[in-house]
N, C-alpha and C positions, 0 to 999 in steps of 0.2 A: 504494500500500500504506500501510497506518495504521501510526502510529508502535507500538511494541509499548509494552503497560502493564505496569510494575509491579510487581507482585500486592502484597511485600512494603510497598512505598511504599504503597499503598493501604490497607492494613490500618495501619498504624502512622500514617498521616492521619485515621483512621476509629480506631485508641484515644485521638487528641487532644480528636477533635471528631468523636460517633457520627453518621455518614451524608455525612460531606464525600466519604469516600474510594469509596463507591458514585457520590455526583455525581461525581468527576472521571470515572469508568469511563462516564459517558453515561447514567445510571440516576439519571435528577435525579428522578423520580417516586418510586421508591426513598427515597433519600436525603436528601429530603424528609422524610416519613414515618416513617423510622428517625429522623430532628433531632428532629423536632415530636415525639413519642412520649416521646424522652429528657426533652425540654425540662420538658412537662406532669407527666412520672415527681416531676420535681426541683419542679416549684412543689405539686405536691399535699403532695409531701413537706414543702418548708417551711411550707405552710400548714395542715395538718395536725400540725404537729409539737407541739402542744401535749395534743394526747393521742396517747401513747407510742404504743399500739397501728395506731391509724391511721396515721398518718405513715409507719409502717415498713413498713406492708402495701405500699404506692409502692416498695418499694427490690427486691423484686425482677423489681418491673415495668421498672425504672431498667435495672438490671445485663442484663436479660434483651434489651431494646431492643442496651444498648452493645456483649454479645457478640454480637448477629446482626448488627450494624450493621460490625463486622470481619470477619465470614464472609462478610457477603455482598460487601462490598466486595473480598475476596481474590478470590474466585470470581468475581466480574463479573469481573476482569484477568483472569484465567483463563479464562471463557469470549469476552473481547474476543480477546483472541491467539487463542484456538482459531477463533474465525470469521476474522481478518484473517491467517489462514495460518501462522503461529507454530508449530511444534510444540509446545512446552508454557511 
């Protein structure tokens, strides 16, 4: 039997650093993808930041990445226990 995950630990790893907390659940493809999206969010941002409008249009591509990136991270633990026999 797997060890059980989390959920809460997951999402509060995943508001440090958007998409660790889906890789620790096994959802490295995931997780990945949730990083790299934040990452890109943040360099358009600073590199754009020199005309107001642009730069900012990134911010809530930004926010939008970091809150899915803790939902899904909860939800993965959530759905790992649910398959490794957990009740909830």
């Amino acid at each position: 039997m797997q060890p059980r995950k989390e959920p809460l630990l997951s999402l509060l790893i995943s508001f440090l650093v958007p998409g660790v907390g889906s890789m620790i659940n096994g959802d490295v493809s995931a997780g990945v993808g949730i990083l790299v999206g934040y990452g890109l969010s943040i360099v358009f941002m600073v590199c754009f930041s020199w005309f107001f409008f642009i730069g900012f249009l990134a911010l809530p591509v930004m926010l939008g990445f970091w809150g899915y990136g803790m939902y899904d991270a909860y939800q993965g633990a959530v759905r790992a226990n649910q398959r490794a026999g957990y009740p909830f």
